[in-house]
Biopython code that builds the backbone (N, CA, C, O; Angstrom):
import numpy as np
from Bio.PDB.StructureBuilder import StructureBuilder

atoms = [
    (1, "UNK", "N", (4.930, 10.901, -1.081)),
    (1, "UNK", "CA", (4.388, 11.253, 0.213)),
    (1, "UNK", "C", (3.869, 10.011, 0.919)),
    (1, "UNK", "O", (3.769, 9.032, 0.179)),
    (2, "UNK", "N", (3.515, 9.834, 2.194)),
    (2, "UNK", "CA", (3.056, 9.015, 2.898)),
    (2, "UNK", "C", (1.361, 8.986, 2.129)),
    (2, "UNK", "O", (0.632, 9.887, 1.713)),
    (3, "UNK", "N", (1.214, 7.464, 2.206)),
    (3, "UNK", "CA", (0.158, 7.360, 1.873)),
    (3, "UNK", "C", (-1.091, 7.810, 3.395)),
    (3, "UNK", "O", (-2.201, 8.226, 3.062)),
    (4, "UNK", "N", (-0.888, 7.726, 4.379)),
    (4, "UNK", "CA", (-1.408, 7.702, 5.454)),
    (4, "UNK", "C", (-1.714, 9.358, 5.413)),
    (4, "UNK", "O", (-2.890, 9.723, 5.399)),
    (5, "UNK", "N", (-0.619, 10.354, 5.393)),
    (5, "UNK", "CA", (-0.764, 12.050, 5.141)),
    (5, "UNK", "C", (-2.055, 12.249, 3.728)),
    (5, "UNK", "O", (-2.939, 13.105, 3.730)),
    (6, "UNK", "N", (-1.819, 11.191, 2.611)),
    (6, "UNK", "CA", (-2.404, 11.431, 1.535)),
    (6, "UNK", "C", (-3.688, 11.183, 2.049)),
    (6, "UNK", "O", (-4.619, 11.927, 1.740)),
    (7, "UNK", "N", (-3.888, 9.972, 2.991)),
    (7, "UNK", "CA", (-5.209, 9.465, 2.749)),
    (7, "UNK", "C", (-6.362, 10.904, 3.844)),
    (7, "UNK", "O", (-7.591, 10.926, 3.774)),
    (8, "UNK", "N", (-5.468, 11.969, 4.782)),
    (8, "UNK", "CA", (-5.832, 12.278, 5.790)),
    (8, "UNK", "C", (-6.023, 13.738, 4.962)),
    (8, "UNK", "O", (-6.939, 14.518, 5.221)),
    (9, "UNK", "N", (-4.878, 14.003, 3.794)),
    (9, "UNK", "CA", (-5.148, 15.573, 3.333)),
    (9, "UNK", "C", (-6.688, 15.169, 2.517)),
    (9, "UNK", "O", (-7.510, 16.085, 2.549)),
    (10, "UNK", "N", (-7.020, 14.197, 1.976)),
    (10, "UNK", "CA", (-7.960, 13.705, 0.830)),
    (10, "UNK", "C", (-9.562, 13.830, 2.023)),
    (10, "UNK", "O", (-10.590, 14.442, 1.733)),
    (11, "UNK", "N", (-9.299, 13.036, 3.362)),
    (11, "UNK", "CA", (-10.656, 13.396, 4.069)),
    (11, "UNK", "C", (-11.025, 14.451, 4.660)),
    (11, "UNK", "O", (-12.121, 14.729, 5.145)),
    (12, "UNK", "N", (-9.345, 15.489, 4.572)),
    (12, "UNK", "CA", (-9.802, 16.847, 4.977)),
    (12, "UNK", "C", (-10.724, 17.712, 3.727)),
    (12, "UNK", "O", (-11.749, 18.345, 3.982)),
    (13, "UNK", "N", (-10.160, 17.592, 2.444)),
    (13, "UNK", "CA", (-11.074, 17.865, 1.325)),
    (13, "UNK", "C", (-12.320, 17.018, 1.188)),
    (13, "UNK", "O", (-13.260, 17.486, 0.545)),
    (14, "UNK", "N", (-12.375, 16.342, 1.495)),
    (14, "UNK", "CA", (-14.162, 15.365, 1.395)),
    (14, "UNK", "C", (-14.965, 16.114, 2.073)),
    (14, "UNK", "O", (-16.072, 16.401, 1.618)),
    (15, "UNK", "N", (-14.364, 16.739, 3.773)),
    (15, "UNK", "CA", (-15.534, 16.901, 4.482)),
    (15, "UNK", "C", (-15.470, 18.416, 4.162)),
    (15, "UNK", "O", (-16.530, 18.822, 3.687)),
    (16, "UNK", "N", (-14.504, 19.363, 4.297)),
    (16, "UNK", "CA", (-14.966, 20.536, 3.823)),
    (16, "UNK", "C", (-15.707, 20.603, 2.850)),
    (16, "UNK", "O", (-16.750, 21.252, 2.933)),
    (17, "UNK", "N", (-15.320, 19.889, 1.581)),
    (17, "UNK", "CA", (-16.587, 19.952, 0.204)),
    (17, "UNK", "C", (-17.837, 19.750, 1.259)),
    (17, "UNK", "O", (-18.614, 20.705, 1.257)),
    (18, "UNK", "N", (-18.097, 18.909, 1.967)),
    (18, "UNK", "CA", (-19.414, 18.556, 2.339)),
    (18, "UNK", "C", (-20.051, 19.624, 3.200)),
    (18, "UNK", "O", (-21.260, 19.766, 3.378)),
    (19, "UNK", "N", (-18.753, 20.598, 3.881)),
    (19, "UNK", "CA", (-19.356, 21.582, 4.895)),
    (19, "UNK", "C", (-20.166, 22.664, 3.774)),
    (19, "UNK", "O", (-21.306, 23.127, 3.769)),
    (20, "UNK", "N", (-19.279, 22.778, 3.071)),
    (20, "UNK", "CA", (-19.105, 23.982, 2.214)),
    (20, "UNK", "C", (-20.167, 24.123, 0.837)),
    (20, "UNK", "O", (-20.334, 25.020, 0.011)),
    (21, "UNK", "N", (-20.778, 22.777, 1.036)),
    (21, "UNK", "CA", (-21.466, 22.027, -0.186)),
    (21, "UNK", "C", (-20.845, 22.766, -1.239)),
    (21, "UNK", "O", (-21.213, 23.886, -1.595)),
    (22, "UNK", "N", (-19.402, 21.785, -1.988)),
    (22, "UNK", "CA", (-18.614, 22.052, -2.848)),
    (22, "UNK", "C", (-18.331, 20.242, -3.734)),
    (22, "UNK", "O", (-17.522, 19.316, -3.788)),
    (23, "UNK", "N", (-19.218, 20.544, -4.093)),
    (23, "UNK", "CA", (-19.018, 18.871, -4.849)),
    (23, "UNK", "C", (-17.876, 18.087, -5.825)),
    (23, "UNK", "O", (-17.729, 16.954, -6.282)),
    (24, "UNK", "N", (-17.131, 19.427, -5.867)),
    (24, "UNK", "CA", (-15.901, 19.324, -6.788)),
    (24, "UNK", "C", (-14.776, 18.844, -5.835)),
    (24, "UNK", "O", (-14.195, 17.759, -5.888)),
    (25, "UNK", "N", (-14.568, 19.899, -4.914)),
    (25, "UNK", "CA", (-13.910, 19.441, -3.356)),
    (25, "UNK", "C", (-13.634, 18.457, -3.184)),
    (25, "UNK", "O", (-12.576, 17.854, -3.364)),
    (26, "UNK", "N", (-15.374, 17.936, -2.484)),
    (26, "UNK", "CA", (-15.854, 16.699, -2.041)),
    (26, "UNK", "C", (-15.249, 15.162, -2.801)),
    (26, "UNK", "O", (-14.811, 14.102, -2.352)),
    (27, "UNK", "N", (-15.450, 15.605, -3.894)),
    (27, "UNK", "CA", (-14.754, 14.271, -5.043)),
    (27, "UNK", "C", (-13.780, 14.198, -5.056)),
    (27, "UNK", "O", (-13.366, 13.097, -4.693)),
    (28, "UNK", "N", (-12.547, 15.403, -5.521)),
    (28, "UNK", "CA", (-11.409, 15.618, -5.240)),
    (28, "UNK", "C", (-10.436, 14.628, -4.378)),
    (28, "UNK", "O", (-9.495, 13.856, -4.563)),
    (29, "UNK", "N", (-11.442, 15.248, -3.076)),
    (29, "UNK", "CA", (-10.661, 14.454, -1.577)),
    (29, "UNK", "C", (-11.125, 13.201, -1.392)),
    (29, "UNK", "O", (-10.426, 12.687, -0.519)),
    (30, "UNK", "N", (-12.355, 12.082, -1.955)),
    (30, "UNK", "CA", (-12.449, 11.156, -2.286)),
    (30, "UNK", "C", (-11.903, 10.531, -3.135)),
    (30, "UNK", "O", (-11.991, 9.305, -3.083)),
    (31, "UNK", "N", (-11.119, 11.191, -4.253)),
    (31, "UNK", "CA", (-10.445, 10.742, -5.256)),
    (31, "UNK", "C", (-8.760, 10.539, -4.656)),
    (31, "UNK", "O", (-8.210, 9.473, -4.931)),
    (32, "UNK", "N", (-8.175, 11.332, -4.042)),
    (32, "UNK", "CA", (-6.928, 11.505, -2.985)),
    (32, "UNK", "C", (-7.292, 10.222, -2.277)),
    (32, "UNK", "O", (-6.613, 9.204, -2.419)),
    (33, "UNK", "N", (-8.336, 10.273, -1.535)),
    (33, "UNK", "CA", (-8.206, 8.991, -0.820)),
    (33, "UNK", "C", (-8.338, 7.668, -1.331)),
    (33, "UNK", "O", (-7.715, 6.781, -0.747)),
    (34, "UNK", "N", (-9.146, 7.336, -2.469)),
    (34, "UNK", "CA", (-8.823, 6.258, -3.252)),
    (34, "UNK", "C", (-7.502, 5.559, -3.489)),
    (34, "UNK", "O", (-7.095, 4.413, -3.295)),
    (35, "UNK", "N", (-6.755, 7.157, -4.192)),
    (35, "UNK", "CA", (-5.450, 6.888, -4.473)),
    (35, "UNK", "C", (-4.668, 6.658, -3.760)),
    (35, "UNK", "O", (-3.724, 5.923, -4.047)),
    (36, "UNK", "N", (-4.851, 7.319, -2.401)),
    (36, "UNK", "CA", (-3.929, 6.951, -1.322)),
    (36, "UNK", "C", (-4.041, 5.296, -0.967)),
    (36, "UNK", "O", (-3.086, 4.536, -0.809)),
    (37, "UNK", "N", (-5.162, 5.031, -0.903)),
    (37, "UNK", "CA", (-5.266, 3.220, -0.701)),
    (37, "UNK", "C", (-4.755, 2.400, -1.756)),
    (37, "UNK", "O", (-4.348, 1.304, -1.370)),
    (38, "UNK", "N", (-4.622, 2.735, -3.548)),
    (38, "UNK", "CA", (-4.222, 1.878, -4.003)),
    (38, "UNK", "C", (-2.654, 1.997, -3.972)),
    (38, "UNK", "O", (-1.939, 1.059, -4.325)),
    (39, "UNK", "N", (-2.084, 3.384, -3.464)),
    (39, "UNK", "CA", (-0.881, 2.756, -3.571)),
    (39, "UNK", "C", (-0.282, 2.132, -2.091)),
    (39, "UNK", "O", (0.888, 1.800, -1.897)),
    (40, "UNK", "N", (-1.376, 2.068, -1.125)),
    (40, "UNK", "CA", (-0.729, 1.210, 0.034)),
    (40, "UNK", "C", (-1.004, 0.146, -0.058)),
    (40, "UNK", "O", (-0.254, -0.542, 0.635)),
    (41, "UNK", "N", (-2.040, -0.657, -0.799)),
    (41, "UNK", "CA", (-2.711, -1.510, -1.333)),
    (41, "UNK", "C", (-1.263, -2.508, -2.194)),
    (41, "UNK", "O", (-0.933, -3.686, -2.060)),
    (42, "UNK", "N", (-0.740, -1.494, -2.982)),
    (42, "UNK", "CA", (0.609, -1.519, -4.018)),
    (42, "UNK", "C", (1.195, -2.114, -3.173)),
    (42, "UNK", "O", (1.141, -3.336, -3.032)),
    (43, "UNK", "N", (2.136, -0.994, -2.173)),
    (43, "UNK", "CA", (3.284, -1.435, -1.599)),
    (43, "UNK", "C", (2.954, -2.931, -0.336)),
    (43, "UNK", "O", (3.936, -3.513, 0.125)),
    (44, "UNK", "N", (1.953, -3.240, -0.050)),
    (44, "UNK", "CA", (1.814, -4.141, 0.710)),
    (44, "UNK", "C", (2.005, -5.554, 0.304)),
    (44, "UNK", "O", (2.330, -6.556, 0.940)),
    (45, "UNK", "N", (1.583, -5.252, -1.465)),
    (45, "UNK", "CA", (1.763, -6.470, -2.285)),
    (45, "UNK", "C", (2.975, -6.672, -2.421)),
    (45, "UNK", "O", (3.419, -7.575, -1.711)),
    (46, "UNK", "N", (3.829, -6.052, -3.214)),
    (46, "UNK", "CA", (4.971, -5.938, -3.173)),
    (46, "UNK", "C", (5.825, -6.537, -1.967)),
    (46, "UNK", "O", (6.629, -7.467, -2.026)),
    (47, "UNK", "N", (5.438, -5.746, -0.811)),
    (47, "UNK", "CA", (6.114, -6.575, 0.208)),
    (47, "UNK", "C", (5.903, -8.168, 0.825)),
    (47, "UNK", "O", (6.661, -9.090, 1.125)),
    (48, "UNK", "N", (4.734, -7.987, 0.832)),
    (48, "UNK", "CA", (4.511, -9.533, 0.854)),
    (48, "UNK", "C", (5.317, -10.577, -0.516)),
    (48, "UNK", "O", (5.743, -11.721, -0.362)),
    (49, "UNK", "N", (5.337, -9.885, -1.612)),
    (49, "UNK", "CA", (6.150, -10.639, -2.662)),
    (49, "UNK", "C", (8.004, -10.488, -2.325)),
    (49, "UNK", "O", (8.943, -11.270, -2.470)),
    (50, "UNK", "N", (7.929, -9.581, -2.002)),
    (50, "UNK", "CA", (9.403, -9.588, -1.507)),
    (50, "UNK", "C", (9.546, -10.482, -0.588)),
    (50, "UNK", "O", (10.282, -11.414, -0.912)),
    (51, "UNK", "N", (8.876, -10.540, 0.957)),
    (51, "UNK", "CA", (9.186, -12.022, 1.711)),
    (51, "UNK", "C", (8.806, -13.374, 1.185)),
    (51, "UNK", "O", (9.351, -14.389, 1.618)),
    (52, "UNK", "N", (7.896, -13.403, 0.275)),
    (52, "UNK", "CA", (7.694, -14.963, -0.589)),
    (52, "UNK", "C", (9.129, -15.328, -0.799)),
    (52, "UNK", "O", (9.890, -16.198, -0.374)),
    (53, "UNK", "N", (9.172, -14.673, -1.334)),
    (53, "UNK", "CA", (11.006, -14.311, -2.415)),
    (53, "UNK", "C", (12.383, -14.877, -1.356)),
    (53, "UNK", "O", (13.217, -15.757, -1.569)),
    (54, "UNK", "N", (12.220, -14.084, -0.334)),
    (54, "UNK", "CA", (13.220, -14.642, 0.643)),
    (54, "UNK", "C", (12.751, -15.097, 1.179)),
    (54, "UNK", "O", (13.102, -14.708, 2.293)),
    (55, "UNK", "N", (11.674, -16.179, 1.342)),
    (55, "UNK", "CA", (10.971, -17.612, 2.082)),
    (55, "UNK", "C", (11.799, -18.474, 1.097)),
    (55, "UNK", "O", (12.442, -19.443, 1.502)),
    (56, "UNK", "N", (11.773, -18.122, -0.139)),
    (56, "UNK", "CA", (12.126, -19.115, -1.517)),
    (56, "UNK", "C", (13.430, -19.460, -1.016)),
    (56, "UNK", "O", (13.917, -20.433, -0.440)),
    (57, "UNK", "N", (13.874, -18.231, -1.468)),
    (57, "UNK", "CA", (15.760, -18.382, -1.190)),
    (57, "UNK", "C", (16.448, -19.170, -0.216)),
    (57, "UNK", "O", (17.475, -19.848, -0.260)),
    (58, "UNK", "N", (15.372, -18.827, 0.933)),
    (58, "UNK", "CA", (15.981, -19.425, 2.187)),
    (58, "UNK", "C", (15.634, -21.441, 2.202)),
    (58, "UNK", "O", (16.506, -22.242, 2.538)),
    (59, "UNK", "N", (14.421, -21.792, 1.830)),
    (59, "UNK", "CA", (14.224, -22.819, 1.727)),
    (59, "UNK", "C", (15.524, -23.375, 0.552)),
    (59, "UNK", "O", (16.063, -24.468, 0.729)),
    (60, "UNK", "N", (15.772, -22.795, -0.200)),
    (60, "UNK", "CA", (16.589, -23.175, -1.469)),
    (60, "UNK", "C", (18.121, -23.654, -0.577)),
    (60, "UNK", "O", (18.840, -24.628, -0.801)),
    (61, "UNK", "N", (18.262, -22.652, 0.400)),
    (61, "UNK", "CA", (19.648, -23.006, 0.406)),
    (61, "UNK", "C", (19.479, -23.872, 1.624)),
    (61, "UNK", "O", (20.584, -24.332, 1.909)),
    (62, "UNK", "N", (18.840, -24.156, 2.199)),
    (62, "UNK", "CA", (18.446, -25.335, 3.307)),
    (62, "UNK", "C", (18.411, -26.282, 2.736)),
    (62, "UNK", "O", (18.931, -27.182, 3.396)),
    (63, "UNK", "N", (17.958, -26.695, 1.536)),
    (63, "UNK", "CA", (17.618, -27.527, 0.574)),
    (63, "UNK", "C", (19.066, -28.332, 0.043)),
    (63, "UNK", "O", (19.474, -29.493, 0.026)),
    (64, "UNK", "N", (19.591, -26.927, -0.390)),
    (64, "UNK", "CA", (20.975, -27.102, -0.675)),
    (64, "UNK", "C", (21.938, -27.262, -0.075)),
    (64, "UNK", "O", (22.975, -27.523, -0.685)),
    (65, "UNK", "N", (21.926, -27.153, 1.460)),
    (65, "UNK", "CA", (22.884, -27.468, 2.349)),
    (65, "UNK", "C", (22.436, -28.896, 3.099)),
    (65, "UNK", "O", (23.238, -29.350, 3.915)),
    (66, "UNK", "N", (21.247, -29.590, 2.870)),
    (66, "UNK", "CA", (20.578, -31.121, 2.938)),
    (66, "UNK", "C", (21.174, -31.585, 2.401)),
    (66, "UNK", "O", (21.574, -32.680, 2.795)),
    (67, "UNK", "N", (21.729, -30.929, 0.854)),
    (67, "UNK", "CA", (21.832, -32.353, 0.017)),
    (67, "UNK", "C", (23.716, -32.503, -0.143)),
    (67, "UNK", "O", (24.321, -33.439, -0.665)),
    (68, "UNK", "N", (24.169, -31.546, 0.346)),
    (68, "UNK", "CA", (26.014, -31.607, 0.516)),
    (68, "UNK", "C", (26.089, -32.604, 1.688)),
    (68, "UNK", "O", (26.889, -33.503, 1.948)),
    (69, "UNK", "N", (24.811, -32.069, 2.406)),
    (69, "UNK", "CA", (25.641, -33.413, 3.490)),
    (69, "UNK", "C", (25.506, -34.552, 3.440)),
    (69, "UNK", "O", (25.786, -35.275, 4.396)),
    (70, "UNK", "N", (25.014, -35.022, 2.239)),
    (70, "UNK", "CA", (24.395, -36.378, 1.737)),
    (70, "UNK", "C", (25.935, -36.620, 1.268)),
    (70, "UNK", "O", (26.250, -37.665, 0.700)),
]
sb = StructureBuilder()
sb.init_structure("model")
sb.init_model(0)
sb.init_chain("A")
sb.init_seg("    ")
for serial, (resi, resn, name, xyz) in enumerate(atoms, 1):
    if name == "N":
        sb.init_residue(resn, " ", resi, " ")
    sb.init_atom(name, np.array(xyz, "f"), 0.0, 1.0, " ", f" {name:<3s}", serial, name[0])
structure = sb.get_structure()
């Protein structure tokens, strides 16, 4: 699922626990939203490691097309 839907179903359970004074709820949908951040937290890393990756590559073959024309 979208982490963004996850992080929004998780503060709809936080605040009802809180309307409802339901403390199980309340944690629940704090716990949803945690989770929802570490895995956007995840994929952001990831992506940023994926463009390192093709920063690499690309310098590599610039590198490598410097030194043919030598």
């Amino acid at each position: 699922m979208n982490s963004k839907f996850d992080k929004l179903k998780g503060k709809i359970k936080e605040t009802t626990g809180k309307l409802v004074d339901n403390d199980e709820l309340e944690a629940k949908g704090q716990q949803e939203q945690d989770q929802a951040k570490a895995k956007e937290d995840a994929k952001h890393h990831a992506e940023g490691k994926t463009q390192e990756k093709r920063e690499e590559i690309q310098r590599d073959a610039i590198d490598e097309d410097e030194t043919k024309e030598l």
